[in-house]
C-alpha positions in Angstrom: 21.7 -5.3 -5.3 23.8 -5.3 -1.7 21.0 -4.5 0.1 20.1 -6.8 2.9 16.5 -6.7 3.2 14.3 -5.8 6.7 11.5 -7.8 7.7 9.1 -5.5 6.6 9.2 -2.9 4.2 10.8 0.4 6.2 11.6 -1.8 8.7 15.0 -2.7 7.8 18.2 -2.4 10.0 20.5 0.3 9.1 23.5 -1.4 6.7 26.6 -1.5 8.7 29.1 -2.7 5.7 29.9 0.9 5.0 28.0 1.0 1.5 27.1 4.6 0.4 23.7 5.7 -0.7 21.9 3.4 -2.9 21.4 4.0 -6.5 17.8 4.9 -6.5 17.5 5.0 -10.2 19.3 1.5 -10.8 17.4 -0.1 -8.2 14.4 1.0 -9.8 15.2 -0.4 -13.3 16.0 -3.6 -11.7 12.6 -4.0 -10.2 10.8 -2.3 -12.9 12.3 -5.0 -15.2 11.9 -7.7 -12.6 7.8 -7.0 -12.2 7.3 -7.0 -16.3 9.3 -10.4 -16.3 7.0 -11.8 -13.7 3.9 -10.2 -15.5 4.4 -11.4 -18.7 5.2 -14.8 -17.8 1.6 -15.1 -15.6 0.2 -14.0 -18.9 0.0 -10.5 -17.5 1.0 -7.0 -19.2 3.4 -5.2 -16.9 1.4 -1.7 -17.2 -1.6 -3.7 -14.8 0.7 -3.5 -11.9 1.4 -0.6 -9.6 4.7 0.2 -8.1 4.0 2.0 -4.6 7.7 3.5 -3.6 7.3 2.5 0.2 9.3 6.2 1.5 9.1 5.2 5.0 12.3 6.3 7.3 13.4 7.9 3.7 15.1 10.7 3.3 12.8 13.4 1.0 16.1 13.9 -1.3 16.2 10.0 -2.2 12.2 9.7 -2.4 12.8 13.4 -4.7 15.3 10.4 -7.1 12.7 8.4 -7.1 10.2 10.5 -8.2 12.3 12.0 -11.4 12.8 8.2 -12.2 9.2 7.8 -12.9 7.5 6.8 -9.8 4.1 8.5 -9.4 3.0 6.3 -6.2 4.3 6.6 -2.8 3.2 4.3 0.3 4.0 5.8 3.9 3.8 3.7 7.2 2.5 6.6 9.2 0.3 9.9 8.7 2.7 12.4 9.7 5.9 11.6 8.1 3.4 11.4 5.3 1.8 14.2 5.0 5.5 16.0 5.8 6.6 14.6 2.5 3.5 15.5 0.7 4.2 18.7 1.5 7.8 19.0 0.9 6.8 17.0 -3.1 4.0 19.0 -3.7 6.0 21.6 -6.3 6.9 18.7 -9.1 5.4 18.4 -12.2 4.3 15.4 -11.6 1.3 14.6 -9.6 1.8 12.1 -7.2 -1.0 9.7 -5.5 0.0 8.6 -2.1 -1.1 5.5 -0.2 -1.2 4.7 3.2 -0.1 1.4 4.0 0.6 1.7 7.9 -1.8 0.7 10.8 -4.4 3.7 11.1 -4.6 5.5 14.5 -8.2 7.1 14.7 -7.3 10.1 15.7 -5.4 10.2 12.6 -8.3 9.4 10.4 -8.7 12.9 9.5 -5.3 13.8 8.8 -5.4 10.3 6.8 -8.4 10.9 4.9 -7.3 14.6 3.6 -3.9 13.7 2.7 -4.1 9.8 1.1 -5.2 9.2 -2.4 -5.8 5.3 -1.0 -5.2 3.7 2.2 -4.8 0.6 2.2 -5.3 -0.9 6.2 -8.9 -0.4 7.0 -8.4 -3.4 9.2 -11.7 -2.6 11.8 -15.4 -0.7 11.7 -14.0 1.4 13.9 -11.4 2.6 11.7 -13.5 2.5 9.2 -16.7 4.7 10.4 -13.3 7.1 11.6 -12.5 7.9 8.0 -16.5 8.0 6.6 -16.7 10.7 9.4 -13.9 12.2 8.3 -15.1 12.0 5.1 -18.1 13.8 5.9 -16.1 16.6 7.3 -14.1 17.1 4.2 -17.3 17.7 2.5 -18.8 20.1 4.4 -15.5 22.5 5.0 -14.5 25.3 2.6 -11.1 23.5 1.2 -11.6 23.0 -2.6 -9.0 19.8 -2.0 -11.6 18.4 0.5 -14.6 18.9 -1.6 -12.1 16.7 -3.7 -11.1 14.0 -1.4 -15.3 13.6 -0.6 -14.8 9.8 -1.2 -12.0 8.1 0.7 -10.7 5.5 -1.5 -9.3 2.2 1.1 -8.6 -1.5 0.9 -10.0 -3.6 3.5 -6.8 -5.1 5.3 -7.1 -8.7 5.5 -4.7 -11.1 8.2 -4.5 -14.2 6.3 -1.5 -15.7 7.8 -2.9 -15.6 11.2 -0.3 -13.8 13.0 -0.6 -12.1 15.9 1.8 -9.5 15.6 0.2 -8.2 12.0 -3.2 -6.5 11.9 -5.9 -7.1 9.9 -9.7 -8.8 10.0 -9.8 -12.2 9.9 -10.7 -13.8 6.7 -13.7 -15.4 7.8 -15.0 -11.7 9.3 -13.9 -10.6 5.8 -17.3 -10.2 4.4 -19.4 -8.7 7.4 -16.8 -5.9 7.8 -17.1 -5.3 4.2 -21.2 -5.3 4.1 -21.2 -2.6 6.8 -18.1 -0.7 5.4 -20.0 -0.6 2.1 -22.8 1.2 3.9 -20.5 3.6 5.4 -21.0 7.3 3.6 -17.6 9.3 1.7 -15.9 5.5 1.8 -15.2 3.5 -1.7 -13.8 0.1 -1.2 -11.4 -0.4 -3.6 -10.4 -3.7 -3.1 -7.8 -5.5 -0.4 -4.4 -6.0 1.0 -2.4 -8.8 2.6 0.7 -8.9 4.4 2.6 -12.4 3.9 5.0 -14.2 6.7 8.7 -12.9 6.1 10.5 -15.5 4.8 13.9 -15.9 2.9 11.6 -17.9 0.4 9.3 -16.1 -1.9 7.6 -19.0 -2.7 6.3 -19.3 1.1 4.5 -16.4 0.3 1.8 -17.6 -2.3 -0.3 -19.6 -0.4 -1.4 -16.7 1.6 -1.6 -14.4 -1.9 -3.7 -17.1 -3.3 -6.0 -16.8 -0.5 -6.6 -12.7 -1.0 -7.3 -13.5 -4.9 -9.7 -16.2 -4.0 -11.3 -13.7 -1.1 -11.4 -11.2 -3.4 -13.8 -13.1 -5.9 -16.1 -14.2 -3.2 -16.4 -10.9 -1.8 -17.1 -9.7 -5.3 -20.0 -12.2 -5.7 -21.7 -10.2 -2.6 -22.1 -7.1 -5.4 -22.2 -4.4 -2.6 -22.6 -0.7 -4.1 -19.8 1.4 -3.4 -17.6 -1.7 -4.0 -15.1 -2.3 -6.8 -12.4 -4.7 -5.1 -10.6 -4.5 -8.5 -7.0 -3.9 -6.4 -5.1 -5.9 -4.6 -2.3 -4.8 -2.2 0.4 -7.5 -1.6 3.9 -8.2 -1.9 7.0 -6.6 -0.9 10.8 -6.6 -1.8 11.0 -10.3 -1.1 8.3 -11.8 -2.6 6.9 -8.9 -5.1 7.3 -11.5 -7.9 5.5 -14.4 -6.9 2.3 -11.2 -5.6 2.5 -10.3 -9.5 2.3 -14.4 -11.0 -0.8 -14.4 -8.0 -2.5 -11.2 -9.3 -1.3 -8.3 -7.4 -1.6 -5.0 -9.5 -0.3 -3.0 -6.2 2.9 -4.2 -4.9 4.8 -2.4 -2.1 8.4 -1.9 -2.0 10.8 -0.2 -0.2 14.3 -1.9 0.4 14.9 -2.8 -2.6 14.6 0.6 -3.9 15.6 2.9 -1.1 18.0 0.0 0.8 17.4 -1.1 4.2 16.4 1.9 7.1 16.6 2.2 10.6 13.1 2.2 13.3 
């Protein structure tokens, strides 16, 4: 692919070489084919990982390409451009599960909660007892599709690099934020996510995925009800390889499916 690649998935700079519009279809047999590679060589079967198309800043017409390709998970940055494209991808055949992997506003919580099969940056208590209240709401209101989304399915967001610009709770607040998450009614912690350092080397990215898989098991020892921590979120279209050979079975990736986007 010609794509240069943004710093963050979404956050890419528009391409100024004059290329066209990418060849969503391609792109996705390329990494399709890339992620079973890197499975089956960490011993891995490729059907244990789950490709979340990140549609942020993407036109609903290419994230409609994607979706007749085969993708069935979608990952937005922020609640309304979300729930815009739920809406405009709700007629297909084929139901979609959408994930929300931006930094969560709490005013948005119940927006988030209504519309987002998983989200994946509870990063805070307060964000947190946000959605359980939303939660709560959804199952006292008349909407069938609330009474449906009753549990809110999240990932605790976890800031293992240490940087300041990135959100997330500090590894070694890991486990009290989950204890009292856990306690939280309508939540189900589902398991965590990490954003690595952007680097032009993969490989300075699994250090940091180590850490989430070794977090992971600790946290797992605690044997909290209500949580499964059987996903983890990590990797993105520079490093989604080395997430896989570390254990990722939720990978996000945007450029280099959709190519780099502006804002």
């Amino acid at each position: 692919m010609t794509w240069r690649r943004g710093r963050e998935e979404g956050s890419g700079t528009t391409d100024s070489s004059g290329a066209g519009s990418p060849d969503v279809r391609a792109n996705l047999a390329e990494v399709r084919e890339r992620i079973a590679r890197a499975a089956r060589k960490a011993g891995r079967t490729p059907e244990s990982i789950r490709l979340v198309a990140v549609a942020k800043g993407v036109p609903v017409g290419l994230v409609r390409e994607a979706v007749q390709a085969g993708i069935t998970d979608l990952g937005e940055n922020r609640v309304q451009e979300g729930v815009a494209k739920r809406e405009a991808l709700a007629e297909g055949p084929t139901p979609l599960r959408w994930h929300l992997i931006g930094h969560l506003q709490t005013n948005k919580a119940g927006r988030a909660a209504a519309n987002f099969d998983l989200i994946h940056s509870v990063d805070s208590l307060r964000v947190a007892a946000a959605l359980s209240a939303a939660a709560g709401r959804l199952r006292e209101g008349p909407d069938p599709a609330g009474a449906r989304r009753a549990t809110v399915e999240v990932l605790l967001q976890v800031n293992l690099a240490g940087e300041e610009t990135k959100f997330g709770v500090d590894p070694d607040a890991a486990a009290g934020l989950l204890r009292v998450v856990a306690g939280l009614p309508g939540l189900g912690v589902r398991g965590l996510m990490t954003i690595a350092p952007f680097s032009a080397d993969p490989e300075e990215s699994r250090p940091v995925f180590r850490k989430l898989m070794a977090l992971a098991r600790e946290l797992a020892g605690l044997r909290l009800a209500g949580v499964s921590l059987d996903l983890l979120s990590m990797g993105m279209s520079q490093d989604y390889e080395v997430a896989v050979a570390e254990g990722a079975n939720l990978v996000r990736i945007g450029t280099a499916i959709f190519g780099p986007r502006g804002g």
